[in-house]
PDB file of N, CA, C and O in Angstrom:
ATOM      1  N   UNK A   1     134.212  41.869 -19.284  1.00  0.00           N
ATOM      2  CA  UNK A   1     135.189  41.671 -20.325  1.00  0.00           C
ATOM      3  C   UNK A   1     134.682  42.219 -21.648  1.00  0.00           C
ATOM      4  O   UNK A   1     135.394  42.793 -22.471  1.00  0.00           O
ATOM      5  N   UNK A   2     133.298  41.969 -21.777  1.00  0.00           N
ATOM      6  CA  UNK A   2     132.883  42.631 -23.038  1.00  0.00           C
ATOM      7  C   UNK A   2     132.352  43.837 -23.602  1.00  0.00           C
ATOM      8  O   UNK A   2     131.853  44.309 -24.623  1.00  0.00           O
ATOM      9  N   UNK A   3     132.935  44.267 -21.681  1.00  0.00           N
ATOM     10  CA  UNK A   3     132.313  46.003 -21.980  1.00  0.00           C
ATOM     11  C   UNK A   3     133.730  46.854 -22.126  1.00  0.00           C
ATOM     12  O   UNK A   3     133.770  48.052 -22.405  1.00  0.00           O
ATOM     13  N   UNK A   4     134.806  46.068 -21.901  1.00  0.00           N
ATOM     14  CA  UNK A   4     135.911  46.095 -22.147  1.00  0.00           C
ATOM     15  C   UNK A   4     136.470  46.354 -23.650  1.00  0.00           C
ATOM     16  O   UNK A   4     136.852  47.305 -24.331  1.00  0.00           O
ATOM     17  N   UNK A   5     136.356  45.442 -23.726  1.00  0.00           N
ATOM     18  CA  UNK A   5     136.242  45.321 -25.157  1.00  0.00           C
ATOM     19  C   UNK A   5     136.185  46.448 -26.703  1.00  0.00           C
ATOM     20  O   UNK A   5     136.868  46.843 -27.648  1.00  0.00           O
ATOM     21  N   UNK A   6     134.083  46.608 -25.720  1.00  0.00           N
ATOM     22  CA  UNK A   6     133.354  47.517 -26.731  1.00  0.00           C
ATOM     23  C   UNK A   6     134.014  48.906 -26.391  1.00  0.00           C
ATOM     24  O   UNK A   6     134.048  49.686 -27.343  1.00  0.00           O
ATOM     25  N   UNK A   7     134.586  49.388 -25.108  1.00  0.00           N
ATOM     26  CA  UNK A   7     135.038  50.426 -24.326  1.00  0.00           C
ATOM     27  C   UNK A   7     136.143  50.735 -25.372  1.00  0.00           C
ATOM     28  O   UNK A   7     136.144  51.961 -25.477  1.00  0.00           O
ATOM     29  N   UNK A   8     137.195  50.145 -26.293  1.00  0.00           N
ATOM     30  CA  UNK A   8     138.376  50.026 -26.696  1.00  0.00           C
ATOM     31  C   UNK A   8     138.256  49.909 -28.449  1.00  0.00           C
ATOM     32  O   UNK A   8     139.134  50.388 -29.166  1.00  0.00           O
ATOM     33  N   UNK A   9     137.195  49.291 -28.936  1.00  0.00           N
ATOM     34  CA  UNK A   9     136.730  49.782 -29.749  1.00  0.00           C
ATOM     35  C   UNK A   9     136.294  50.877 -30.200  1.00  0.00           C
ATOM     36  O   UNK A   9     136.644  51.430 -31.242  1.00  0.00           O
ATOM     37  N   UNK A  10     135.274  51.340 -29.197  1.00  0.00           N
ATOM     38  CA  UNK A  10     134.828  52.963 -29.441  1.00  0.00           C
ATOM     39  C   UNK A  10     135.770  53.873 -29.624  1.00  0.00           C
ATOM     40  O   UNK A  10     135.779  54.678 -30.554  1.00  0.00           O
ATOM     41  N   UNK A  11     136.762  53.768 -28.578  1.00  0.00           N
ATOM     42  CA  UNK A  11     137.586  54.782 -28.919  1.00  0.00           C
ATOM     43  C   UNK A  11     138.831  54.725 -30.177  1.00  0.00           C
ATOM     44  O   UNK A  11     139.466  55.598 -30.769  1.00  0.00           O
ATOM     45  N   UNK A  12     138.809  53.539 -30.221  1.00  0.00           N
ATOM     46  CA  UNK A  12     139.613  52.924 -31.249  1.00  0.00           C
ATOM     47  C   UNK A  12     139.191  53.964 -32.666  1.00  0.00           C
ATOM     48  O   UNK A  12     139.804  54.766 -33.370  1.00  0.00           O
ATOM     49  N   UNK A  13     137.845  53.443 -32.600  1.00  0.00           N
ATOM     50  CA  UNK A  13     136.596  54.010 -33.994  1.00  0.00           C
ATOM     51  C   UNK A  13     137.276  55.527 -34.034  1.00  0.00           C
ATOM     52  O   UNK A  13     138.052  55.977 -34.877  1.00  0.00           O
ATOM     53  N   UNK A  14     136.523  56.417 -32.389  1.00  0.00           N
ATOM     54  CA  UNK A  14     136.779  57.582 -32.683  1.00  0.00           C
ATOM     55  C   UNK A  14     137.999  57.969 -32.888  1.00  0.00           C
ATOM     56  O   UNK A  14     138.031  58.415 -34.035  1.00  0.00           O
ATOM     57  N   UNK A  15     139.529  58.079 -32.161  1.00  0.00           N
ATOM     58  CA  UNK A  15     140.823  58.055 -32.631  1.00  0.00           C
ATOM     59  C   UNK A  15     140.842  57.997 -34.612  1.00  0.00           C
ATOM     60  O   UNK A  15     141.309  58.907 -35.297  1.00  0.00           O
ATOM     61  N   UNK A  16     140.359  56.999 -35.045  1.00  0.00           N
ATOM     62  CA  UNK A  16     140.320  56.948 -36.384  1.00  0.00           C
ATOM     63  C   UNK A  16     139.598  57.874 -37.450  1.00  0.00           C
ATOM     64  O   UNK A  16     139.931  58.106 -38.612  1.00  0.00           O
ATOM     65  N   UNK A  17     138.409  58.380 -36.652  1.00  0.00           N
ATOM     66  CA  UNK A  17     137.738  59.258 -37.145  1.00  0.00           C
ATOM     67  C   UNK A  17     138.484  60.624 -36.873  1.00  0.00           C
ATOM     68  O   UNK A  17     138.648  61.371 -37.837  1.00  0.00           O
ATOM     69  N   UNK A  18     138.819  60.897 -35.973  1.00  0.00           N
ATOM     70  CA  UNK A  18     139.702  62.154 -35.943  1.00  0.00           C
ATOM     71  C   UNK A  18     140.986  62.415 -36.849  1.00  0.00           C
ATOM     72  O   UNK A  18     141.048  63.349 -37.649  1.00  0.00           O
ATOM     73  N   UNK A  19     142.046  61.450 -36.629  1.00  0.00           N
ATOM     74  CA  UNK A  19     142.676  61.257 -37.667  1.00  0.00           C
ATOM     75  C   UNK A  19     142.514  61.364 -39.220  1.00  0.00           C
ATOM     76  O   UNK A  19     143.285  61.986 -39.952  1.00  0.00           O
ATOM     77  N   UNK A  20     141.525  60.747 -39.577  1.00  0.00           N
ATOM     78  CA  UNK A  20     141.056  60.603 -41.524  1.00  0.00           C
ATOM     79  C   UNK A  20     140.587  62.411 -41.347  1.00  0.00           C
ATOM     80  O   UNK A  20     141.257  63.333 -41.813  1.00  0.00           O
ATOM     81  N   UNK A  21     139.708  62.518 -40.815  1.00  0.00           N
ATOM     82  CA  UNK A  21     139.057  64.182 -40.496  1.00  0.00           C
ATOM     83  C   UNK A  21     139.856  65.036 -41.025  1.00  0.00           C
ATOM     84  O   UNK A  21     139.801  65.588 -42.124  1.00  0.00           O
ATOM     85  N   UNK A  22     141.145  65.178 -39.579  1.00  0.00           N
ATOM     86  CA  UNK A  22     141.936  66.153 -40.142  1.00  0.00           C
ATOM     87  C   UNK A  22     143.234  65.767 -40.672  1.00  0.00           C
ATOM     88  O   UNK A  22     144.315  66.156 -40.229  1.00  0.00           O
ATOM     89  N   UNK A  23     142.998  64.714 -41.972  1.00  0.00           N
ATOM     90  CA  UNK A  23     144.645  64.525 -42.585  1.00  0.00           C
ATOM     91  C   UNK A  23     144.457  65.706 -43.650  1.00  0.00           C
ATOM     92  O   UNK A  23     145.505  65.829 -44.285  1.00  0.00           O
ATOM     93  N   UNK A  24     143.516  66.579 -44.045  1.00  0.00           N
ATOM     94  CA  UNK A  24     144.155  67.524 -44.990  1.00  0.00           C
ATOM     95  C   UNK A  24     144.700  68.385 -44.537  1.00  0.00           C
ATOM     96  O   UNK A  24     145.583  69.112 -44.993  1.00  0.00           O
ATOM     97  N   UNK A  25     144.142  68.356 -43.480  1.00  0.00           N
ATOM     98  CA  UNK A  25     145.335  69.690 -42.582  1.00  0.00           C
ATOM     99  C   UNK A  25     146.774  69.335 -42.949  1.00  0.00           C
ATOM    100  O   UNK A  25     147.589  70.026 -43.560  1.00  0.00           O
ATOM    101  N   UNK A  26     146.882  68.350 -42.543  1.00  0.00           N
ATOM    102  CA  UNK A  26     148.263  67.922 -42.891  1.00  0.00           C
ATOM    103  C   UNK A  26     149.279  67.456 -43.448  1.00  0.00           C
ATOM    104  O   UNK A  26     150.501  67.412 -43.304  1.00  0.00           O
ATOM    105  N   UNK A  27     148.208  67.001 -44.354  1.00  0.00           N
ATOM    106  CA  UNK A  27     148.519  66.659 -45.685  1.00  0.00           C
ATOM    107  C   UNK A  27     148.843  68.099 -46.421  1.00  0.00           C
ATOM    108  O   UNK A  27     149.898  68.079 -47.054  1.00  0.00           O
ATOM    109  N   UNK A  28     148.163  69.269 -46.446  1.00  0.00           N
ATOM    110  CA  UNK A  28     148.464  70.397 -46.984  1.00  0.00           C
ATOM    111  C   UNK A  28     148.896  71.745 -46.418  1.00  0.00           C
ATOM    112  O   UNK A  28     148.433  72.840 -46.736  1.00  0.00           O
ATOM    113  N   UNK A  29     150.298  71.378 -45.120  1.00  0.00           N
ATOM    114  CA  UNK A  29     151.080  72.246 -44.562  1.00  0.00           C
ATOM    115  C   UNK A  29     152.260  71.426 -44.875  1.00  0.00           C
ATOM    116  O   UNK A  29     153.207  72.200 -44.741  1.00  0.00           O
ATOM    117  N   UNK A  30     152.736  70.204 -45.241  1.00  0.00           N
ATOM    118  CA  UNK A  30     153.471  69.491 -45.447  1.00  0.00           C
ATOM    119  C   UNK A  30     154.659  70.003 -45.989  1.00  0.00           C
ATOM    120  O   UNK A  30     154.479  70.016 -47.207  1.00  0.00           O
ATOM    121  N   UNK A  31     155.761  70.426 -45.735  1.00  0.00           N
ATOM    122  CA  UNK A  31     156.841  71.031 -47.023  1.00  0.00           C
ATOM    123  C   UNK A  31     157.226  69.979 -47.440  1.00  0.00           C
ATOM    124  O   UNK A  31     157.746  70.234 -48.526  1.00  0.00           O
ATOM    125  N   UNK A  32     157.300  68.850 -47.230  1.00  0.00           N
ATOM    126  CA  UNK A  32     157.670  67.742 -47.749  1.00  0.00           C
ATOM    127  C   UNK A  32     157.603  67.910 -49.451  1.00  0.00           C
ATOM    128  O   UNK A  32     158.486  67.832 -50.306  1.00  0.00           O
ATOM    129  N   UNK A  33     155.759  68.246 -49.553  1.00  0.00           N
ATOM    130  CA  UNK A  33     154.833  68.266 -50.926  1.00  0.00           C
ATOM    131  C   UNK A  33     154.998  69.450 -51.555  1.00  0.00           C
ATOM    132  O   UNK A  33     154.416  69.711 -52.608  1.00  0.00           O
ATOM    133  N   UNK A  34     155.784  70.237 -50.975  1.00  0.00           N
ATOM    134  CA  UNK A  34     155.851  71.506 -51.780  1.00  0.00           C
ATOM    135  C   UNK A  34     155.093  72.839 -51.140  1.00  0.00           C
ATOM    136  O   UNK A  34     155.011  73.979 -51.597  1.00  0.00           O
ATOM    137  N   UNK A  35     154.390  72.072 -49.489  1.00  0.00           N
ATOM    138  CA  UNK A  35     152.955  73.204 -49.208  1.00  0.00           C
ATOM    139  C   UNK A  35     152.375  73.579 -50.032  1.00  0.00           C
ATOM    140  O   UNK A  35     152.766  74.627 -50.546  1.00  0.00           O
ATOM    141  N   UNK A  36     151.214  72.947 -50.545  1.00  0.00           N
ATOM    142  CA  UNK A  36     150.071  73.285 -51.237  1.00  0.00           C
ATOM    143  C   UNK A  36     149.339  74.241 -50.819  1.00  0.00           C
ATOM    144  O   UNK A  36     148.918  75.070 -51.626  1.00  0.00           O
ATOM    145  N   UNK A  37     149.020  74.330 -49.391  1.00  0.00           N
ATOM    146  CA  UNK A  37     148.099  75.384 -49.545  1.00  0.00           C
ATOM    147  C   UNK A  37     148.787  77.152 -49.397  1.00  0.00           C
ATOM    148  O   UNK A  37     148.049  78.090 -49.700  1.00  0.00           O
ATOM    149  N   UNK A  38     149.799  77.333 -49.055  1.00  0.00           N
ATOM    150  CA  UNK A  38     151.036  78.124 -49.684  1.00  0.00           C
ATOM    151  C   UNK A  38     150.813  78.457 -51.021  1.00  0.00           C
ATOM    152  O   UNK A  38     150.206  79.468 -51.376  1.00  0.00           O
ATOM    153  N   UNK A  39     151.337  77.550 -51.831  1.00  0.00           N
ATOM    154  CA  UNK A  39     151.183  77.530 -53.322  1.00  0.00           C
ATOM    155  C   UNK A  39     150.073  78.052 -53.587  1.00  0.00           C
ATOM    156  O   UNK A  39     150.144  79.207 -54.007  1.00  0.00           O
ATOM    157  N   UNK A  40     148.624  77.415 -53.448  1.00  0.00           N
ATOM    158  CA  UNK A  40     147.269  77.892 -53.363  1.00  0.00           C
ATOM    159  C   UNK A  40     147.093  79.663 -53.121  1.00  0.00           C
ATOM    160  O   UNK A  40     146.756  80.564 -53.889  1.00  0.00           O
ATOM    161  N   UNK A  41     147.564  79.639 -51.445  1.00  0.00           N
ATOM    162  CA  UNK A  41     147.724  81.006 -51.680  1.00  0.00           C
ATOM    163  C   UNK A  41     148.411  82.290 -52.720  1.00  0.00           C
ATOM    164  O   UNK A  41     147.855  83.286 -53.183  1.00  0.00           O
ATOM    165  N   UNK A  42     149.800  81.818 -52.856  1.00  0.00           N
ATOM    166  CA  UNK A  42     150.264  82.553 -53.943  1.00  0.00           C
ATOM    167  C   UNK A  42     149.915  82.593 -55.697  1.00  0.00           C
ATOM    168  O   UNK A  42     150.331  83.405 -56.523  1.00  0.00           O
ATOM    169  N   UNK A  43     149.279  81.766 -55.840  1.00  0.00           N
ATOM    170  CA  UNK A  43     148.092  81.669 -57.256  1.00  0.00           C
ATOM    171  C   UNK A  43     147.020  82.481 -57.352  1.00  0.00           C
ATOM    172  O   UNK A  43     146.760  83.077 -58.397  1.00  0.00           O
ATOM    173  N   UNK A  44     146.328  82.575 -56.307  1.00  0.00           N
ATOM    174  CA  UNK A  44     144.882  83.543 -55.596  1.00  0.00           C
ATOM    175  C   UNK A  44     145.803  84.706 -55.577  1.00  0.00           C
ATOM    176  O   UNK A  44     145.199  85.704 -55.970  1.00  0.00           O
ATOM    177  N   UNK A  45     146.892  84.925 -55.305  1.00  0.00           N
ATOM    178  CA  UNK A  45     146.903  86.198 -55.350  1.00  0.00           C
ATOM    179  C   UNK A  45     147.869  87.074 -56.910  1.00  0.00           C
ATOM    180  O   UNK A  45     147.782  88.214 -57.366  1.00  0.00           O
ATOM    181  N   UNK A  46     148.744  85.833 -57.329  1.00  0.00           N
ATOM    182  CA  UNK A  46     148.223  86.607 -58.557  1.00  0.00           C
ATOM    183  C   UNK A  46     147.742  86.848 -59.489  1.00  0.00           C
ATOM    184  O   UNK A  46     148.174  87.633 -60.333  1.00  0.00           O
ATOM    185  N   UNK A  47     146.535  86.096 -59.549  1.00  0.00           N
ATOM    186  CA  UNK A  47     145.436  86.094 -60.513  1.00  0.00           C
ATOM    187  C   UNK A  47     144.321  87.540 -59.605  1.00  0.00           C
ATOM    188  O   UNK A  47     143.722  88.338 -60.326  1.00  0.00           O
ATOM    189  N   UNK A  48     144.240  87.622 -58.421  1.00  0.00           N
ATOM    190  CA  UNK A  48     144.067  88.836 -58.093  1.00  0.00           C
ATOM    191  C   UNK A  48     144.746  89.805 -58.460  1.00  0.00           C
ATOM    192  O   UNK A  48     144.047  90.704 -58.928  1.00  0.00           O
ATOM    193  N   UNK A  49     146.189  90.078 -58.445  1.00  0.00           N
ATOM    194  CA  UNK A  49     146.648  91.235 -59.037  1.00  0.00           C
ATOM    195  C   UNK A  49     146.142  91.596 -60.509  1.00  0.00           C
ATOM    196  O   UNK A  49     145.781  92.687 -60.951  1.00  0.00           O
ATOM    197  N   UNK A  50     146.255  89.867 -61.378  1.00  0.00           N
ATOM    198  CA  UNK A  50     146.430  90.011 -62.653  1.00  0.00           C
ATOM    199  C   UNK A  50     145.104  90.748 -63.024  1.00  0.00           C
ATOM    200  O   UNK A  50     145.037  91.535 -63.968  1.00  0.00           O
ATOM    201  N   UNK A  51     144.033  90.426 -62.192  1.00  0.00           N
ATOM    202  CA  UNK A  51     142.448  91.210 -62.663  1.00  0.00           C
ATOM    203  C   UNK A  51     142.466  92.517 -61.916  1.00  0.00           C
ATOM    204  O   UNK A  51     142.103  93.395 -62.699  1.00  0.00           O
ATOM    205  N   UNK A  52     142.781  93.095 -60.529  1.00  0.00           N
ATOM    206  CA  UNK A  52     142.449  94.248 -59.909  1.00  0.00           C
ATOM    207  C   UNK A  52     143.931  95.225 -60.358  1.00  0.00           C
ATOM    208  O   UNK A  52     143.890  96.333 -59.824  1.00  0.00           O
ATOM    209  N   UNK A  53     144.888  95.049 -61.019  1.00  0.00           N
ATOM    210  CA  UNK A  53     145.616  95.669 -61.384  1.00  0.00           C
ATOM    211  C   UNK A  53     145.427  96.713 -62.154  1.00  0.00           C
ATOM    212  O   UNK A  53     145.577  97.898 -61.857  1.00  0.00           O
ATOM    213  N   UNK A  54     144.932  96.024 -63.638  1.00  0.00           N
ATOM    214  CA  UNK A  54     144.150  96.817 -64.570  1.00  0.00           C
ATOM    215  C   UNK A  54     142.877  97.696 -63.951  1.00  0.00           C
ATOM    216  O   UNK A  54     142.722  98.857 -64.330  1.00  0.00           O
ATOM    217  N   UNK A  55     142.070  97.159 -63.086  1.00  0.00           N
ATOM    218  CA  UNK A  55     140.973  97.741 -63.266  1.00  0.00           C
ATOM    219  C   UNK A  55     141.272  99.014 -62.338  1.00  0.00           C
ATOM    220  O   UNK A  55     140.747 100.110 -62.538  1.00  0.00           O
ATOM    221  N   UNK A  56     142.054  98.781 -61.440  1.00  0.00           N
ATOM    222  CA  UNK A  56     142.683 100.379 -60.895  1.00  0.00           C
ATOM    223  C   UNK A  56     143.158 101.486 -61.705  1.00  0.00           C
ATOM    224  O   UNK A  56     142.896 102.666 -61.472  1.00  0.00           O
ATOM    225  N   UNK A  57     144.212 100.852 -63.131  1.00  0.00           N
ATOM    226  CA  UNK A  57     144.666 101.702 -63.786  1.00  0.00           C
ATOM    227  C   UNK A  57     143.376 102.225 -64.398  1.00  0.00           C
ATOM    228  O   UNK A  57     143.329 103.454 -64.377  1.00  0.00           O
ATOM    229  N   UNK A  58     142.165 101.548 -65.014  1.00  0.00           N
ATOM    230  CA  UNK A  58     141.313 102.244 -66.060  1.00  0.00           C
ATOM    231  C   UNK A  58     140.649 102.760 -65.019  1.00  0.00           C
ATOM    232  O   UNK A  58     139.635 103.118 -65.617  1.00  0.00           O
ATOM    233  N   UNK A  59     140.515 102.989 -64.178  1.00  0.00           N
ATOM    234  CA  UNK A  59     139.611 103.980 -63.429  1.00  0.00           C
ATOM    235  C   UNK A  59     140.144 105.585 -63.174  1.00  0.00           C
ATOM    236  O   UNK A  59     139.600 106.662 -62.931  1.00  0.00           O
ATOM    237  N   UNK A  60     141.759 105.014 -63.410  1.00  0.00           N
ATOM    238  CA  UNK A  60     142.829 106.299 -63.543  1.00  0.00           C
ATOM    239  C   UNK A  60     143.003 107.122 -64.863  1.00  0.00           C
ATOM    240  O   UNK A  60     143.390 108.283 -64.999  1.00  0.00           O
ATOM    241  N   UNK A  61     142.425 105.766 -66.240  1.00  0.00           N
ATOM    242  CA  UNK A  61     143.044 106.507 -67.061  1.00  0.00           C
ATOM    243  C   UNK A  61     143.979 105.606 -67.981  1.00  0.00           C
ATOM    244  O   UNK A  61     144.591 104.672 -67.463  1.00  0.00           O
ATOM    245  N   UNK A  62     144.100 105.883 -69.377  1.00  0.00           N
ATOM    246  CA  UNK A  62     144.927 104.771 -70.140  1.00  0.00           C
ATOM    247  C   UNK A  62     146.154 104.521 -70.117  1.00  0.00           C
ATOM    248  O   UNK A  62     146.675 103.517 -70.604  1.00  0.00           O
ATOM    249  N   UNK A  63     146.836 105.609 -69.423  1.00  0.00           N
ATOM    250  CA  UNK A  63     148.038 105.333 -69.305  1.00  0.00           C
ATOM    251  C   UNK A  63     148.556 104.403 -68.175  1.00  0.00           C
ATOM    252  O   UNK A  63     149.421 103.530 -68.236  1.00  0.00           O
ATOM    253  N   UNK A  64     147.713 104.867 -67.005  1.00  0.00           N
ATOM    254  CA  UNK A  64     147.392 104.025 -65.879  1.00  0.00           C
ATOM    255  C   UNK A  64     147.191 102.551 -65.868  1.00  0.00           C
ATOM    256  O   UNK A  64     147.844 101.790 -65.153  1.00  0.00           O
ATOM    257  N   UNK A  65     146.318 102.207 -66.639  1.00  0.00           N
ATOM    258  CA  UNK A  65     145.716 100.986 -67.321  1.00  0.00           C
ATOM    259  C   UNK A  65     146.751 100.416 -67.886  1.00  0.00           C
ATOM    260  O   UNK A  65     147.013  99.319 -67.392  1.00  0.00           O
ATOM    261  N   UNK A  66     147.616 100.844 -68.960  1.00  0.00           N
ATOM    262  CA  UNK A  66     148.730 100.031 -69.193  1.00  0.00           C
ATOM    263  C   UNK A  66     149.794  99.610 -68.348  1.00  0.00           C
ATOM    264  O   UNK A  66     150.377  98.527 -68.393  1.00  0.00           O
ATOM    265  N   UNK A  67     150.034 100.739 -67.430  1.00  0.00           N
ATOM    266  CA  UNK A  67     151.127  99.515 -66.099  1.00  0.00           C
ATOM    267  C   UNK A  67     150.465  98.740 -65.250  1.00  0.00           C
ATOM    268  O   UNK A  67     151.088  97.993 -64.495  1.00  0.00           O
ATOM    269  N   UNK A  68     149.150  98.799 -65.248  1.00  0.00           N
ATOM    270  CA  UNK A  68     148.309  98.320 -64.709  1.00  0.00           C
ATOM    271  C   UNK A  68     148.536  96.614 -65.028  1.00  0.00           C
ATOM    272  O   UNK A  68     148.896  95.636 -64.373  1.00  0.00           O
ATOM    273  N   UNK A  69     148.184  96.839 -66.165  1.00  0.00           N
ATOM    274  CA  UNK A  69     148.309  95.354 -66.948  1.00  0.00           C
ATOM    275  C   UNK A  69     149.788  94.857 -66.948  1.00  0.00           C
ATOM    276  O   UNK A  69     149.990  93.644 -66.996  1.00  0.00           O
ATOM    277  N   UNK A  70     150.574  95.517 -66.909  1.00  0.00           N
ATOM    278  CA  UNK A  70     151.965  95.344 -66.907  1.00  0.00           C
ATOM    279  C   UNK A  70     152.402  95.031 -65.339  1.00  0.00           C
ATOM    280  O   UNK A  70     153.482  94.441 -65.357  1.00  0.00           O
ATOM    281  N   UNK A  71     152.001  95.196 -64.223  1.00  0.00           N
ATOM    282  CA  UNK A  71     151.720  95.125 -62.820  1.00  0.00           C
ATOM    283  C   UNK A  71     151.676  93.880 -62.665  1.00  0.00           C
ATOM    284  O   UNK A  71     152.499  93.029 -62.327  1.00  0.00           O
ATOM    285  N   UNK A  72     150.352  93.874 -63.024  1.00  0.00           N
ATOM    286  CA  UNK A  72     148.925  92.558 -62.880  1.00  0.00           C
ATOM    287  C   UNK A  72     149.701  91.524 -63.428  1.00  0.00           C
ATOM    288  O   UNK A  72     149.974  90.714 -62.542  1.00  0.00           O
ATOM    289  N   UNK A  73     150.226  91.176 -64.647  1.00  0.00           N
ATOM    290  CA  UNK A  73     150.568  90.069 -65.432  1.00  0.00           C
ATOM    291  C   UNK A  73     152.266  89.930 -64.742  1.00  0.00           C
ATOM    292  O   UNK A  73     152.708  88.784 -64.809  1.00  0.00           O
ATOM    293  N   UNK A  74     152.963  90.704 -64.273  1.00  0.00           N
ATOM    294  CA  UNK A  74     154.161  90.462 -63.767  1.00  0.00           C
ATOM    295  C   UNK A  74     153.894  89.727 -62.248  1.00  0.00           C
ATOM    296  O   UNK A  74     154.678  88.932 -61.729  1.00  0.00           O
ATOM    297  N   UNK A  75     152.702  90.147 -61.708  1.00  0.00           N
ATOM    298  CA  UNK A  75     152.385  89.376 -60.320  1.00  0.00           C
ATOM    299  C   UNK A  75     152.170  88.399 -60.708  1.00  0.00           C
ATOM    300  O   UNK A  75     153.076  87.674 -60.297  1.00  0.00           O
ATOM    301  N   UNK A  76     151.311  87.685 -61.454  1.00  0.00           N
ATOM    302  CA  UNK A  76     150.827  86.790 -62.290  1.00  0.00           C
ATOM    303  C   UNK A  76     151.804  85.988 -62.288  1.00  0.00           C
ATOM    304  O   UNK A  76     151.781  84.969 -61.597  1.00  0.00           O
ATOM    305  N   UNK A  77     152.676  86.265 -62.948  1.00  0.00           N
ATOM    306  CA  UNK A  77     154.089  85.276 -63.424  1.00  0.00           C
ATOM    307  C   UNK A  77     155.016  84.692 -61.925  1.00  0.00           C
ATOM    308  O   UNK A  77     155.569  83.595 -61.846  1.00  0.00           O
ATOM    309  N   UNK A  78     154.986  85.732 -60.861  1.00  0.00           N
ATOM    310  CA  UNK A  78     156.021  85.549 -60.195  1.00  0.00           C
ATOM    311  C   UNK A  78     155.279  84.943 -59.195  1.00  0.00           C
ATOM    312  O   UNK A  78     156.017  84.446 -58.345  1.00  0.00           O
ATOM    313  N   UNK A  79     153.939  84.775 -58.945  1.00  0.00           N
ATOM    314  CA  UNK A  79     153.050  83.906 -57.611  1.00  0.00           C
ATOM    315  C   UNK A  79     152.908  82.396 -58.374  1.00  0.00           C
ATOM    316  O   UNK A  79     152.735  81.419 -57.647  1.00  0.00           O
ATOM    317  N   UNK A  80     152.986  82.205 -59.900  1.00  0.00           N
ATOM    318  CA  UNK A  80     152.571  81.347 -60.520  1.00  0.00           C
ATOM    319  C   UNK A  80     154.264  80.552 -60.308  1.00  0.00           C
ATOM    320  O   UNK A  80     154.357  79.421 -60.785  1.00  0.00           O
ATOM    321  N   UNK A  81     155.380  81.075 -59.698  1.00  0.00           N
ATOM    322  CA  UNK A  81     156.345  80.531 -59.786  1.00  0.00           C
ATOM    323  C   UNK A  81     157.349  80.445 -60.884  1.00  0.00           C
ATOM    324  O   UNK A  81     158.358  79.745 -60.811  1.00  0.00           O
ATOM    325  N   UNK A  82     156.929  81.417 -62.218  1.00  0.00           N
ATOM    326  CA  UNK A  82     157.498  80.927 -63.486  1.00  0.00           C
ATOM    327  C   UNK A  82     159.196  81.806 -63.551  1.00  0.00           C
ATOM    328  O   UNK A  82     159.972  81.675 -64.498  1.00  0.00           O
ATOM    329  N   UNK A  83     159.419  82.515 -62.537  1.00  0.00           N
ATOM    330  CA  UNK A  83     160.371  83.515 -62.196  1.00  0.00           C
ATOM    331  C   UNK A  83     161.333  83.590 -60.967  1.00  0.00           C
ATOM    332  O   UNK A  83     162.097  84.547 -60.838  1.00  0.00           O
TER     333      UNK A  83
END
């Protein structure tokens, strides 16, 4: 009976440990929340544009460099959601 018991516990324990483990998984695919890690992604990328934009244009040249920045900061705006 008391190996019973401990038998139902253990797994009890582990079940629980798996669960807490992976709640960010699921906690952050959720559309419920808006998908965060979505969001996440589209921030990373345009703060990537907003820096590798420019630096493509000045390697081209100043004229380059200015749509560059004009590129970069329009990705910027529209991954950041403000558009």
């Amino acid at each position: 009976m008391a190996s019973t018991a401990l038998l139902g516990d253990i797994i009890g324990k582990h079940y629980t440990y798996q669960i807490v483990s992976q709640m960010h998984k699921l906690v952050g695919s959720v559309d419920l929340i808006g998908n965060p890690v979505g969001l996440f992604g589209s921030i990373s990328t345009g703060v990537e544009d907003f820096f590798y934009e420019p630096y493509q244009g000045l390697t081209r040249g100043p004229k380059d460099f200015a749509l560059g920045v004009g590129t970069g900061s329009i990705s910027l705006v529209r991954n950041l959601g403000c558009v």
